[in-house]
Backbone bond lengths (Angstrom), bond angles and torsions (degrees), N, CA, C in turn:
res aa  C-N    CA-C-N  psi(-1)  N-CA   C-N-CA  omega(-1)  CA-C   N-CA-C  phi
1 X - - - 1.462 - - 1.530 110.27 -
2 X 1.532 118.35 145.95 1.265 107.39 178.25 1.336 100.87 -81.32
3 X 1.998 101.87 163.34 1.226 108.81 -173.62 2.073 87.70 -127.49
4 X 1.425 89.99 154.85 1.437 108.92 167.60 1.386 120.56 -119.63
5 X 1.133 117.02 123.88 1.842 119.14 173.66 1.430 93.27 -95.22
6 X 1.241 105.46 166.71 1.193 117.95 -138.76 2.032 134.06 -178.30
7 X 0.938 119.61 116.55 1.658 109.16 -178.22 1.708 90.41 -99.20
8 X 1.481 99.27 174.37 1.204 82.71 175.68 1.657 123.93 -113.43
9 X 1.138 102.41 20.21 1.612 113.05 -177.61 1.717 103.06 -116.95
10 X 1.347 121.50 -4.85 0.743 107.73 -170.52 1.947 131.02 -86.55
11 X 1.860 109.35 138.14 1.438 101.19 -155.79 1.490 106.24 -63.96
12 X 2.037 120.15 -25.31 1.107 105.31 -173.12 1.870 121.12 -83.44
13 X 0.945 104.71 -6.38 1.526 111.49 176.34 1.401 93.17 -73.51
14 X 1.255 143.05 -54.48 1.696 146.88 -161.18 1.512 83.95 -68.67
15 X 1.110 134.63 -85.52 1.677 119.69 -170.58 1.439 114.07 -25.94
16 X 1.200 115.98 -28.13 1.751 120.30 -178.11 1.183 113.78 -93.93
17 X 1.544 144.88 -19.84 1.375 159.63 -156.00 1.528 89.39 -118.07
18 X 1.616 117.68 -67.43 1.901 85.17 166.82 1.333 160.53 -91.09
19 X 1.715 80.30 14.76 1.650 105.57 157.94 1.894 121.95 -70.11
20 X 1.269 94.70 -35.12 1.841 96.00 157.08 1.379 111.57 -88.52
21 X 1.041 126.32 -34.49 1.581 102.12 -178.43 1.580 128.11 -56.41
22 X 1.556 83.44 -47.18 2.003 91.26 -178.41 1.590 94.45 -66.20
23 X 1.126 136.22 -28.18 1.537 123.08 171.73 1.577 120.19 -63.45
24 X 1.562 98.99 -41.88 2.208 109.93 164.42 1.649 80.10 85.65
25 X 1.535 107.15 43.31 1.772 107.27 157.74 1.379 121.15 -118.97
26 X 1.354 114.15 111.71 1.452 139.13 175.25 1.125 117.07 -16.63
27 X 1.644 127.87 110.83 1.389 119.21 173.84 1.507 117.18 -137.16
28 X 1.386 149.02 164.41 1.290 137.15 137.69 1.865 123.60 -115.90
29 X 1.241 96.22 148.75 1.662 116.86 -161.17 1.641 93.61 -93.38
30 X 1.638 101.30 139.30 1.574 117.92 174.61 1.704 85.24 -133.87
31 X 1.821 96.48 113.98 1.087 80.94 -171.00 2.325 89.58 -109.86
32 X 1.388 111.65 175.11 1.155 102.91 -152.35 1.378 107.91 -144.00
33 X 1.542 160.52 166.33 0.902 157.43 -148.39 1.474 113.41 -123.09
34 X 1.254 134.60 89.43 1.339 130.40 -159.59 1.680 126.99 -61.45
35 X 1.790 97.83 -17.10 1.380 128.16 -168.40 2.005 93.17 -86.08
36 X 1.247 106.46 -25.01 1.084 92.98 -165.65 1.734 88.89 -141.37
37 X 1.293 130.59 96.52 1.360 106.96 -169.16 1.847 103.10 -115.68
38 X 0.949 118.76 150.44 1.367 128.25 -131.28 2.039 85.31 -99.54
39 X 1.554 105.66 152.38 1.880 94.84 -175.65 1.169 90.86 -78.37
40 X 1.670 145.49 -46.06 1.760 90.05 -149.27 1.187 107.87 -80.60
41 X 1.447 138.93 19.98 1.887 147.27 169.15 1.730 82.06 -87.21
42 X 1.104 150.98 -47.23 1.167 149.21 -169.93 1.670 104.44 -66.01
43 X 1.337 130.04 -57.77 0.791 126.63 167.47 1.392 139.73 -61.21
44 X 1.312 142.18 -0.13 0.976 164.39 -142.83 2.139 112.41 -159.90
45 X 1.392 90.68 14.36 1.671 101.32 -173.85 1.179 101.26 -153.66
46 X 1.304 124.61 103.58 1.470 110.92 -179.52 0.926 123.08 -83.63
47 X 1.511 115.65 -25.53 1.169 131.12 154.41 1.962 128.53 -69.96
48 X 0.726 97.73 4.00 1.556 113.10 173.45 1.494 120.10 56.23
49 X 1.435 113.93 3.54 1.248 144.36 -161.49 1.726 111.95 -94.14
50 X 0.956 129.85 101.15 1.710 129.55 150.99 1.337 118.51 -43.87
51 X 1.555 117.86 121.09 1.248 109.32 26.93 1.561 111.40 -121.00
52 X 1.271 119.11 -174.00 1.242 121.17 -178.17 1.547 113.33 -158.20
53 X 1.421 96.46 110.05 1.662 101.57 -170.32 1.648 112.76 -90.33
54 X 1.335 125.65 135.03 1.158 105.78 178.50 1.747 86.22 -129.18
55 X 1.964 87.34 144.12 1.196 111.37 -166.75 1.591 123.39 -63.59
56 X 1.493 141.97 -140.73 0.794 143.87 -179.15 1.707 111.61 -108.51
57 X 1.778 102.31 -18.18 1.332 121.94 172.50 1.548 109.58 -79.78
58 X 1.355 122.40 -16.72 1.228 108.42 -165.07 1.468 116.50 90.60
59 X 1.974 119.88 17.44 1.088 112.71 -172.34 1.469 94.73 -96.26
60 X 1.358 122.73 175.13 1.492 128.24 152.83 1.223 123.04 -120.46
61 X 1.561 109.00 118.77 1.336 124.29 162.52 1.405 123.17 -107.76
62 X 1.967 96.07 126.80 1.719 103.48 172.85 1.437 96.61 -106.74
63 X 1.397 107.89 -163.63 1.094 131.56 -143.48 1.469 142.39 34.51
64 X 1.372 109.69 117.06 2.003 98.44 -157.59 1.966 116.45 -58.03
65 X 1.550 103.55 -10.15 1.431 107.07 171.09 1.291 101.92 -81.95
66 X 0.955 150.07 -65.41 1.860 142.99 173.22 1.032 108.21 -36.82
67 X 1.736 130.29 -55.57 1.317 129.83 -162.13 1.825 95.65 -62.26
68 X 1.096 122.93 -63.90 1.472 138.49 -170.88 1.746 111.90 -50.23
69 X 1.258 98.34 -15.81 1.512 104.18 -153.67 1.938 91.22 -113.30
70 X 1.495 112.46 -28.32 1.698 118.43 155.37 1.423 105.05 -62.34
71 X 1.360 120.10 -55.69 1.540 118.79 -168.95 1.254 104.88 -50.18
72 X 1.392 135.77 -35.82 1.599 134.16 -148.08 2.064 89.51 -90.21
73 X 1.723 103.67 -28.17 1.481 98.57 -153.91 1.553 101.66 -94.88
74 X 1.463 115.05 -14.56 1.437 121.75 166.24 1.232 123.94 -83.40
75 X 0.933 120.23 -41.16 2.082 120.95 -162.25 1.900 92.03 -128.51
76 X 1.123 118.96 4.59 1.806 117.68 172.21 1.111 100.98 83.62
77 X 1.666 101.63 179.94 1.783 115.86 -154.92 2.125 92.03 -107.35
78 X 1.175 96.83 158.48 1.603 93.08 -172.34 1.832 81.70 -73.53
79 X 0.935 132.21 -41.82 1.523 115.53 -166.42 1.370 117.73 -111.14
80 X 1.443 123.94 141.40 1.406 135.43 -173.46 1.217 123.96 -113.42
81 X 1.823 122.74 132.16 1.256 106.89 172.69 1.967 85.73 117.51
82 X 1.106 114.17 -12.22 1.737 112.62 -175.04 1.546 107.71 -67.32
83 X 1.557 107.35 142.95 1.895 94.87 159.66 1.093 83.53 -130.18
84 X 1.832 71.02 -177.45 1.645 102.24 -158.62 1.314 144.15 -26.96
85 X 2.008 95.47 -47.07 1.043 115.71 -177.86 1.751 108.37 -55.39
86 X 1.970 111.06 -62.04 1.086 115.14 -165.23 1.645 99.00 -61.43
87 X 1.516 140.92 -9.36 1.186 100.61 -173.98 1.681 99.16 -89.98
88 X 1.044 122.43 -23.31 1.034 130.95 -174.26 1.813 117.63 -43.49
89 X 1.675 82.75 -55.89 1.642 99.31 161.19 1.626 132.90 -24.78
90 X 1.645 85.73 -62.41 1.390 118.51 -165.03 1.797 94.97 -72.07
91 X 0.885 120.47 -29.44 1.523 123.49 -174.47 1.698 103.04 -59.02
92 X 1.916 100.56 -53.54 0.748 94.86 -158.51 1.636 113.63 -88.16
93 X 0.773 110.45 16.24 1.845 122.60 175.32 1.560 92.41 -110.21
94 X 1.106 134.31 -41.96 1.529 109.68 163.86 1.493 145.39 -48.91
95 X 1.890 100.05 -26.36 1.082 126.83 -166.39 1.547 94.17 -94.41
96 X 1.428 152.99 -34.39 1.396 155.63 110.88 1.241 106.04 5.95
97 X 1.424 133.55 -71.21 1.275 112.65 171.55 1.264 121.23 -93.37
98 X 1.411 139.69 2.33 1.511 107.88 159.65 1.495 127.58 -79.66
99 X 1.212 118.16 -31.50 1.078 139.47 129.53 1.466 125.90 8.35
100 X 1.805 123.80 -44.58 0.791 130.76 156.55 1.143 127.41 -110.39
101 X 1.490 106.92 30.81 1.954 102.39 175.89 1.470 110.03 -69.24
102 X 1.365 105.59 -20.48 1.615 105.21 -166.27 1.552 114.25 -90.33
103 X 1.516 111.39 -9.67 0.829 143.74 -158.92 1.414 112.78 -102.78
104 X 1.483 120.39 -4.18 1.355 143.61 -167.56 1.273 110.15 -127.26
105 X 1.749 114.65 -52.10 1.657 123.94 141.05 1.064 101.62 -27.62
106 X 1.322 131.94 -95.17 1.259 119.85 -163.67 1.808 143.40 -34.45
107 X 1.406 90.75 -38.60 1.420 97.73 178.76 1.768 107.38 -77.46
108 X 1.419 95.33 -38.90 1.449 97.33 -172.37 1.429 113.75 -39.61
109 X 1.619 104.35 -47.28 1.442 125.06 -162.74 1.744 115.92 -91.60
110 X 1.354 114.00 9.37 1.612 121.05 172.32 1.736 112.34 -53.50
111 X 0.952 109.65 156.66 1.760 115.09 164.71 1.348 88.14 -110.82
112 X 0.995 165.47 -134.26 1.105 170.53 -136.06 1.243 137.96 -45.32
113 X 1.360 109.47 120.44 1.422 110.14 -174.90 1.727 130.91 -47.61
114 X 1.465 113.56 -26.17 1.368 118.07 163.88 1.204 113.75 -30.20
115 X 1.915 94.80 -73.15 1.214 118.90 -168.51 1.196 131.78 -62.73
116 X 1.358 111.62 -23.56 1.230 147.37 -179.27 1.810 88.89 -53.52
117 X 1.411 109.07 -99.96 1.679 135.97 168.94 1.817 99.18 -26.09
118 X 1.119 131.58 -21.93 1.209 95.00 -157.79 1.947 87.66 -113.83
119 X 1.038 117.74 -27.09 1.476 133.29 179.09 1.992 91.73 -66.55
120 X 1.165 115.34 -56.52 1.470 115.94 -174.38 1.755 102.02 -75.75
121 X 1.269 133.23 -9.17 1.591 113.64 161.96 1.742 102.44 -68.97
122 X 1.401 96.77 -66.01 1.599 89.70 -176.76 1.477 134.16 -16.94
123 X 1.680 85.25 -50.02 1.599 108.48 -161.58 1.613 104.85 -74.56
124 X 1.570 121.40 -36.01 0.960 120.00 148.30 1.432 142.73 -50.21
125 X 1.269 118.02 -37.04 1.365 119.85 175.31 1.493 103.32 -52.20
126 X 1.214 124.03 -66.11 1.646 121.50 176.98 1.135 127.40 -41.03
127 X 1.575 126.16 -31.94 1.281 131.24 162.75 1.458 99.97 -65.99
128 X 1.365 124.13 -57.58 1.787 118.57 179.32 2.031 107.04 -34.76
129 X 1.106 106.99 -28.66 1.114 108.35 -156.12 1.840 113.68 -86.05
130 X 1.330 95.42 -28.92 1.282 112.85 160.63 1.148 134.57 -91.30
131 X 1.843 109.59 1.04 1.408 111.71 167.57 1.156 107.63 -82.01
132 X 1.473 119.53 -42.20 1.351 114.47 170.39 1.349 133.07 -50.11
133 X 1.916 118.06 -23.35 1.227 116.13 -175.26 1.675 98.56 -101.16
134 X 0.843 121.36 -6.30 1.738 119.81 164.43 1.772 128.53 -64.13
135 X 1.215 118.73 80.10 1.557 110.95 -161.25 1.969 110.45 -61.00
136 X 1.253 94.92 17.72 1.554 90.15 -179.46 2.024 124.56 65.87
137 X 1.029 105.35 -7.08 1.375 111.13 -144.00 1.865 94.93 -100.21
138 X 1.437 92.71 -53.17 1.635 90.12 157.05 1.082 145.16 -119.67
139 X 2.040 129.72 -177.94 1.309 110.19 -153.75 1.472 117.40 -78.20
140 X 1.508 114.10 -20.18 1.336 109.29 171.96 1.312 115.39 -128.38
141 X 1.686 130.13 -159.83 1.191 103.70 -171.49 1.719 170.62 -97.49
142 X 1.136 85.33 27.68 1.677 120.85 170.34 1.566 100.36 -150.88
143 X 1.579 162.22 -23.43 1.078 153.02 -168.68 1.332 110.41 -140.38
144 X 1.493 125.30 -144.62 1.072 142.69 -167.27 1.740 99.51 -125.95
145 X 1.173 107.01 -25.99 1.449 126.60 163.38 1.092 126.47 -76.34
146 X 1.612 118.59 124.21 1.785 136.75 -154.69 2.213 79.29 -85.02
147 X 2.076 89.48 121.58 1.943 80.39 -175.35 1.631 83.31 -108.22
148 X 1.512 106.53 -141.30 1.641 124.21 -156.52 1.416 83.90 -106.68
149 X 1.665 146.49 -1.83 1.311 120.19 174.94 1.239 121.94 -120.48
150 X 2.125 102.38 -2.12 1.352 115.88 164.13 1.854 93.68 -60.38
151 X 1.298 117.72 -45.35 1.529 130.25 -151.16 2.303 92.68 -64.92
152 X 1.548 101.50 -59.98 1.276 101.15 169.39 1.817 123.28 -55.99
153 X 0.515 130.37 -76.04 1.817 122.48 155.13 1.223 128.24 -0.25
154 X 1.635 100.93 -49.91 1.680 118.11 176.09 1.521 99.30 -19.69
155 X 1.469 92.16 -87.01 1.859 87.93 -168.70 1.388 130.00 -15.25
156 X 1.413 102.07 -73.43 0.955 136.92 -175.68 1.888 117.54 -30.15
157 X 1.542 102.39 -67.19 1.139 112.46 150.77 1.213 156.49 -58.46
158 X 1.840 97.95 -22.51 1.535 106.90 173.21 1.765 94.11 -80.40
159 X 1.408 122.41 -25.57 1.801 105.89 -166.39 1.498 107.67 -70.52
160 X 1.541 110.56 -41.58 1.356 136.00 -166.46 1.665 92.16 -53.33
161 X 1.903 113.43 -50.83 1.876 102.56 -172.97 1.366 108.08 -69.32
162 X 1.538 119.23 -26.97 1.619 109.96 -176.93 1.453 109.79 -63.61
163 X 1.322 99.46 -57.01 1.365 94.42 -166.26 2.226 118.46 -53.85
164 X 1.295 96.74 -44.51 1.537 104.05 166.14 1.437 117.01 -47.52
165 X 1.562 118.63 -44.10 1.351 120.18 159.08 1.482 132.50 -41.53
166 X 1.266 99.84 -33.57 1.460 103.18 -155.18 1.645 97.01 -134.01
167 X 1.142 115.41 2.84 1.608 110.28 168.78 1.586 110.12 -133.39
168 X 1.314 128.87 -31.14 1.162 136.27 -174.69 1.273 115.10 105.80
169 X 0.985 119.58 -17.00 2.015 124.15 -169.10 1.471 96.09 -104.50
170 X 1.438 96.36 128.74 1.429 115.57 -164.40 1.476 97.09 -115.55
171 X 1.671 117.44 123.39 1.545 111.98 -170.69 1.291 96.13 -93.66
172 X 1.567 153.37 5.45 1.383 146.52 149.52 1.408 102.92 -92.99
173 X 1.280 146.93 60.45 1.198 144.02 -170.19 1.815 103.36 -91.54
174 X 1.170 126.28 120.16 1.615 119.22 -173.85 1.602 107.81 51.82
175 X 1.548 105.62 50.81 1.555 127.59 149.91 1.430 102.71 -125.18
176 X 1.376 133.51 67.14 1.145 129.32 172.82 1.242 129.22 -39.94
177 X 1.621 121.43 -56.59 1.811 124.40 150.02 1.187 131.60 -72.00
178 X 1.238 116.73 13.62 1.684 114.58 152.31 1.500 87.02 -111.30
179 X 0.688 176.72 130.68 1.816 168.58 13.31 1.788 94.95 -67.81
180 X 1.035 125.53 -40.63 1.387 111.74 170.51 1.440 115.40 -68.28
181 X 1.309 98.02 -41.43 1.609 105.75 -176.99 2.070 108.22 -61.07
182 X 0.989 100.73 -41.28 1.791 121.21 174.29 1.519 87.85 -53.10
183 X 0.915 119.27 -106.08 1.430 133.20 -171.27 1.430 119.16 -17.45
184 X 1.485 129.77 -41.53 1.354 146.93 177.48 2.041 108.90 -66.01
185 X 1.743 100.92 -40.48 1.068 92.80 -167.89 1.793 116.02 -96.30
186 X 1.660 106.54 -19.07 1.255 121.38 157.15 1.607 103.73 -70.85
187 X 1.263 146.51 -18.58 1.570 119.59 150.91 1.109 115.39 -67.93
188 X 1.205 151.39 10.50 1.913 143.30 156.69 1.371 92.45 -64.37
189 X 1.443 127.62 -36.18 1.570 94.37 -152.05 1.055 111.22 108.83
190 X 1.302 122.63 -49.95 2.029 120.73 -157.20 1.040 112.83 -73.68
191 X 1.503 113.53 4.19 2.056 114.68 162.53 1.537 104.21 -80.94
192 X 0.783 113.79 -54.85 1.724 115.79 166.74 1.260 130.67 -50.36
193 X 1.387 119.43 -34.76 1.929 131.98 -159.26 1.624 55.61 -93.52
194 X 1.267 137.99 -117.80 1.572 155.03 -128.30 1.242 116.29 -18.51
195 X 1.212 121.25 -43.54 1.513 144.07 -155.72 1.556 87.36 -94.68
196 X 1.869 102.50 176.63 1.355 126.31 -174.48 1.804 106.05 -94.48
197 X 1.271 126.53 168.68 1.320 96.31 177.87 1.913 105.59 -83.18
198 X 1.204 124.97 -9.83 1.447 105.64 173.54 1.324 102.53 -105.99
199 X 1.455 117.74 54.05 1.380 99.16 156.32 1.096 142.93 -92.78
200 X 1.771 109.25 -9.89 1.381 121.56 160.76 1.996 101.94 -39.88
201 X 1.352 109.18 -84.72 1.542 125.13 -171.81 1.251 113.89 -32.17
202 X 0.951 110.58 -38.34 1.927 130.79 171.04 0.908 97.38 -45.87
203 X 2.169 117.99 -89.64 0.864 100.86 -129.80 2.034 99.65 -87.57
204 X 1.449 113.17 9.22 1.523 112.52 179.48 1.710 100.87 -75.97
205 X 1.431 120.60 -36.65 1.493 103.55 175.96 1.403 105.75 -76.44
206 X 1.282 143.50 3.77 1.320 141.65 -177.86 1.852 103.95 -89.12
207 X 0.895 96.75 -56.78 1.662 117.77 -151.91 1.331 114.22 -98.57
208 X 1.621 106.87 -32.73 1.785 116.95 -176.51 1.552 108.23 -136.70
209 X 1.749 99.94 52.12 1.703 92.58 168.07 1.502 76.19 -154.02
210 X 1.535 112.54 136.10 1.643 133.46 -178.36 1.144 102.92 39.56
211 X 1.357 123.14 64.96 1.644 138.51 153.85 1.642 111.77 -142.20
212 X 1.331 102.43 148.26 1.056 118.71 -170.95 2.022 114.19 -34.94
213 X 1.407 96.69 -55.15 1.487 130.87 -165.78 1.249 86.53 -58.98
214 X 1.543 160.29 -34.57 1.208 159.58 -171.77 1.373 104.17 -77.17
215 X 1.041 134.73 -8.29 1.412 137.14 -159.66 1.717 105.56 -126.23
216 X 1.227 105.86 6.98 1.504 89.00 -147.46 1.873 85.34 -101.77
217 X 1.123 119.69 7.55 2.042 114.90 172.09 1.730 85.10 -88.55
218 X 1.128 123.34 6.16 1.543 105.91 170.96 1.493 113.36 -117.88
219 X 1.268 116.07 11.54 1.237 129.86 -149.63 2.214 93.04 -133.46
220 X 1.133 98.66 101.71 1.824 99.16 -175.98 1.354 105.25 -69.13
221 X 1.347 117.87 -47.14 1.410 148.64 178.45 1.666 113.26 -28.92
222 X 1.464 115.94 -38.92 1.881 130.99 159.12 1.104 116.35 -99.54
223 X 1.527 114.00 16.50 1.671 90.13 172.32 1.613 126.08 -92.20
224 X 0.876 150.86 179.12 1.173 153.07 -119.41 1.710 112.97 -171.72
225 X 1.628 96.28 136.02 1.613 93.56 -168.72 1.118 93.02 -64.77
226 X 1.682 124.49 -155.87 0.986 141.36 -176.29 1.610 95.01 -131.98
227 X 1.045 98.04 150.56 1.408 142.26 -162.61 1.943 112.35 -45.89
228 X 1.393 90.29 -46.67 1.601 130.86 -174.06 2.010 97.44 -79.24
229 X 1.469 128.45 -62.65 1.322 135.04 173.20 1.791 107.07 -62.04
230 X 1.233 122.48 -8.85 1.715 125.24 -178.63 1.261 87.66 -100.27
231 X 1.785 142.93 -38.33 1.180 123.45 159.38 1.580 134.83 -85.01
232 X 1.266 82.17 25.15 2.125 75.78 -175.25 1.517 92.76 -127.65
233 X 1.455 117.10 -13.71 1.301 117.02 -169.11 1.328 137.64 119.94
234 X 1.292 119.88 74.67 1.320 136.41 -130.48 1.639 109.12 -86.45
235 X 1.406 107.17 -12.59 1.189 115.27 177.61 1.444 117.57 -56.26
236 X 1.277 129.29 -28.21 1.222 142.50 -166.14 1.690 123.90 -64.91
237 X 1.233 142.27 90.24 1.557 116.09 -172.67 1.504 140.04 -31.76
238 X 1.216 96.91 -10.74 1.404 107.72 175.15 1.286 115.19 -70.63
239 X 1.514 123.04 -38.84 1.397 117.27 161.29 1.365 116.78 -95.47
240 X 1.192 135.97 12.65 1.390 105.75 156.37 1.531 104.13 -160.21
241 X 1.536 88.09 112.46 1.565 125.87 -157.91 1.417 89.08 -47.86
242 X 0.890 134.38 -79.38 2.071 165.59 -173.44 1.331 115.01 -24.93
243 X 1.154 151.42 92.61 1.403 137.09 171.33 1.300 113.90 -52.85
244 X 1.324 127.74 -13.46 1.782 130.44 165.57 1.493 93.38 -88.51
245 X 1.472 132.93 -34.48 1.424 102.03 179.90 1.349 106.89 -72.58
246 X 1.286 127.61 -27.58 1.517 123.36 -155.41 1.828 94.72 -77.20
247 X 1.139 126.75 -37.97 1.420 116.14 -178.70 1.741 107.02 -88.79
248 X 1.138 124.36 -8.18 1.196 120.18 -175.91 1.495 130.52 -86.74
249 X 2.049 93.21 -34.66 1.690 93.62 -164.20 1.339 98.44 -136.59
250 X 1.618 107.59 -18.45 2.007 92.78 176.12 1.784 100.84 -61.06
251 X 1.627 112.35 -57.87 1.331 115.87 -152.12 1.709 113.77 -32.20
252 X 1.758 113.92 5.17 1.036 110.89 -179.02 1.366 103.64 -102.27
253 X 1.324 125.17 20.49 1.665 135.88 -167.89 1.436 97.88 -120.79
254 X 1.087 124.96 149.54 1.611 132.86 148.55 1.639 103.73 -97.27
255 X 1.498 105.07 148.26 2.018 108.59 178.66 2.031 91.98 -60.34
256 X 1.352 97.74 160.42 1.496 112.22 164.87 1.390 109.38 -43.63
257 X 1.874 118.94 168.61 0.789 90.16 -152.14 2.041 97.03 -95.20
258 X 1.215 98.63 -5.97 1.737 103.79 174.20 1.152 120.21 -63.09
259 X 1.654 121.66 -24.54 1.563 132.94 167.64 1.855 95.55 -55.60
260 X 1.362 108.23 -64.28 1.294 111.22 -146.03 2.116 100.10 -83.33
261 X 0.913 122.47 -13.35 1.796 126.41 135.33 1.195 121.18 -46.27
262 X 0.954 118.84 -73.48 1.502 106.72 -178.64 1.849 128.01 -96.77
263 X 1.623 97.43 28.44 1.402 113.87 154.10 1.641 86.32 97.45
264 X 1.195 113.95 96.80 1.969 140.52 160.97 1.331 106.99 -70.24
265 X 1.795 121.43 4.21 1.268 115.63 168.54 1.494 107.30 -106.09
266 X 0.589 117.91 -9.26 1.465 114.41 162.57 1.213 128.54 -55.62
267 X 1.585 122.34 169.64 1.500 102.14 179.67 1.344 108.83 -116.43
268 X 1.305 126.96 29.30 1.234 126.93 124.98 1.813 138.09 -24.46
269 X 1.590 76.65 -52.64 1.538 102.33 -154.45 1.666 87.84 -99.83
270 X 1.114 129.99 -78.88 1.801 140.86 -157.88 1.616 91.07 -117.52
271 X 1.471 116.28 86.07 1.316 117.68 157.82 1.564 119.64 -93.95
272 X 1.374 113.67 22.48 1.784 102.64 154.73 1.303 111.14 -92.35
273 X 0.794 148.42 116.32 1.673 155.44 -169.03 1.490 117.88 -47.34
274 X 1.480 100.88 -54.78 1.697 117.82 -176.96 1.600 98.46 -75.32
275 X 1.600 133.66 -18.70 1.324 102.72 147.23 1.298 143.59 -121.47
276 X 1.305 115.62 47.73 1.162 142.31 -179.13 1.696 91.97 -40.93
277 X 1.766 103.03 -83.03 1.595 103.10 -173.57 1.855 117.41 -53.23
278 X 1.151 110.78 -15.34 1.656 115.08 -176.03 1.368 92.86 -59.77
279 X 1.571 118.06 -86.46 1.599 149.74 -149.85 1.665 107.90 -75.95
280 X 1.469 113.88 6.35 1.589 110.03 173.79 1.909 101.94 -100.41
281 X 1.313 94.07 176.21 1.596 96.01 144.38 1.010 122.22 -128.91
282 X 1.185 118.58 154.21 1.624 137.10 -152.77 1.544 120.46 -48.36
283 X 1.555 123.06 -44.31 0.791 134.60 148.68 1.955 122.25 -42.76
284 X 1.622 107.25 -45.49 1.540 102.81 -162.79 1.780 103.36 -77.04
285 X 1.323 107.23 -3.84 1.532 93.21 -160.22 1.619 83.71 -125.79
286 X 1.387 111.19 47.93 1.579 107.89 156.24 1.507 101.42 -112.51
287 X 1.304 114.96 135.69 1.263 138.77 178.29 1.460 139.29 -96.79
């Protein structure tokens, strides 16, 4: 049986655990202490890094792009019928989000609100970036079919719902089709099958005890429209109480689209002044 080494919070081991699951291929987890990591995990990692799958031969494979990229060449790809080009694609929108697991660690784990805000723009821009490549239309991300970058994302998205759960600050906040897209791929399950069963508890004393992000349902200053006001038109004060939310998290909204017909520059439509040019589109607020 293959075996996985393993921490247990960690986002790149979960890219590898629900890369077998959505396949329904048999594995067991050695999971290991990173503070203290044991030689023959030393020996067998040159990189010293989790995770590390070793095969059914007794081989060892690191890196979660090799490991993921054996899984697809041993037991097949969840989707059939792909060329080159599209897998190529898909690589490279996978590699976009793993890319930022550490990058999500990080913010998660700030003390400070600076750092906090300025680690979570970044981290946002990349999600901006994938709202745009999400056509909305289906449940995951190019089909109806769970592919290899719904599988890379995983992380990403399962930390993003805990933390919104359990702090209130939502890091897709007025990404309406990546929050659909979130939602579609956290119903498989494979955030749950992937993980340990205490990894909720884990990773909340890890991530949401003496960090900034724990503080932030006391904090008005990160909160975030709702989901429903980013689709009706977020420009409006009615959804977003905050003059730091209103310059911070609509400007990722355009007004509805009847505001922006009969002129979203108006103050009908965008009566804070200073964001008139933010909350229009480019076209509606030519005069």
């Amino acid at each position: 049986m293959l075996k996985v080494i393993s921490f247990e919070i960690c986002p790149f081991v979960q890219r590898v655990t629900a890369a077998l699951e959505a396949r329904n291929i048999p594995y067991k987890v050695e999971y290991i202490s990173l503070k203290n990591k044991p030689q023959g995990f030393l020996d067998i990692s040159p990189n010293g890094q989790v995770p590390v799958l070793l095969t059914e031969n007794d081989t060892a494979l690191f890196e979660s792009d090799a490991i993921v990229e054996y899984i697809e060449d041993e037991f097949g790809p969840l989707e059939s019928g792909i060329s080159n080009e599209e897998r190529a694609k898909d690589r490279a929108w996978s590699y976009l989000g793993t890319k930022n697991y550490l990058a999500q660690c990080g913010a998660m784990s700030s003390k400070e609100a600076d750092t906090f805000k300025q680690r979570t723009e970044k981290l946002r821009a990349v999600f901006q970036k994938m709202e745009k490549q999400l056509s909305g239309d289906t449940a995951f991300f190019k089909s109806e079919q769970l592919s290899n970058v719904d599988i890379a994302w995983l992380p990403l998205l399962h930390r993003a719902d805990i933390v919104k759960a359990h702090s209130d600050y939502d890091l897709l906040c007025c990404l309406p089709k990546t929050q659909a897209w979130q939602k579609q791929v956290l119903s498989t399950g494979l955030n749950e099958k992937s993980v340990s069963a205490d990894f909720l508890e884990r990773f909340k004393n890890f991530y949401l005890t003496n960090t900034f992000v724990a503080t932030i349902n006391e904090n008005d200053e990160f909160h975030c429209c709702t989901s429903e006001c980013c689709m009706a038109g977020c420009c409006t004060p009615d959804c977003c109480s905050t003059e730091e939310c209103q310059t911070n998290y609509c400007i990722a909204c355009v007004c509805k689209d009847d505001c922006c017909n009969s002129g979203c520059c108006d103050s009908e439509c965008c009566n804070v002044d200073k964001r008139k040019e933010n909350c229009c589109t480019p076209d509606c607020c030519k005069k």
